[in-house]
N, C-alpha and C positions, 0 to 999 in steps of 0.2 A: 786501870781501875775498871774500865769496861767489862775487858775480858775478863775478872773474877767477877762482876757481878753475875756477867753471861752464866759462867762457870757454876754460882749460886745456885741460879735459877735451874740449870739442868740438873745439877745434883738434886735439888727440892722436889722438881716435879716425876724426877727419876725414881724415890724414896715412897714410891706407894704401896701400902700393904697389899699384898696378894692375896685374896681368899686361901683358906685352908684347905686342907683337902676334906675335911665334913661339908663346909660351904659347898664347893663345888659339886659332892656325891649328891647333897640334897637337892642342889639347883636340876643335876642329870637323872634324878630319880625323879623331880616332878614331871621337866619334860617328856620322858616316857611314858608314867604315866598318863599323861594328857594325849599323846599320841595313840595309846594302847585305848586309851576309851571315845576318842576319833572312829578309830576301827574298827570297836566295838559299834558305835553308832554305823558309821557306813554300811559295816557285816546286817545289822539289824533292819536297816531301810533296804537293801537290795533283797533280802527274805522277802520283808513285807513289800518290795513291789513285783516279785516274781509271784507271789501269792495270789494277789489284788490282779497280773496280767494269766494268771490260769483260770481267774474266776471268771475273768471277760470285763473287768473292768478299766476302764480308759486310763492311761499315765497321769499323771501329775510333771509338770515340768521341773527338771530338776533344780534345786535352791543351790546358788555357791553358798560352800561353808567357808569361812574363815578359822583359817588355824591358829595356834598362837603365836607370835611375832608377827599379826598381821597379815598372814600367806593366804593369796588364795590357790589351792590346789585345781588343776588340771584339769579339765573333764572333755573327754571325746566326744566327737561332736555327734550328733543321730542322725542318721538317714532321715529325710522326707517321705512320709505316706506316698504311696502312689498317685493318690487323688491332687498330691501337692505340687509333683515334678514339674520343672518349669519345661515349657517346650521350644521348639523352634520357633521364631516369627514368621510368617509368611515371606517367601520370596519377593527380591527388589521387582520393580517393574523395569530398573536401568534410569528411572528421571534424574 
């Protein structure tokens, strides 16, 4: 008796409709779209901060963006200004 209820239960949970395939074109049509206009923004801010560093104007620290599903993407990290580099300590005396 067990093992067919077992049997029920996998069969039941087994029986779930699949998206179609419109479903799923429109779900991989918006993602792209939204990554296409990510890129679009990224494309558009690195313009406008190569702009803004030809005029002689100071950076802006960069913002994480958040993708959809939650992601934060990547960013390389920047060199330190010269004025910023950390230096040596002074040598031990041996104490």
């Amino acid at each position: 008796m067990r093992r067919a209820a077992i049997l029920l239960m996998l069969l039941v949970a087994g029986c779930k409709d699949e998206p179609d395939f419109e479903a799923r074109y429109d779900k991989a049509a918006e993602e792209i779209e939204a990554r296409a206009k990510a890129m679009d923004a990224d494309i558009a801010e690195s313009e406008s901060e190569a702009a803004a560093a030809a005029a002689g104007e100071p950076r802006s620290a960069p913002t994480p963006k958040i993708e959809p599903g939650g992601k934060i993407p990547r960013v390389s990290p920047e060199p330190l200004p010269e004025t910023l580099n950390p230096t040596n300590p002074p040598p031990s005396s041996g104490e």
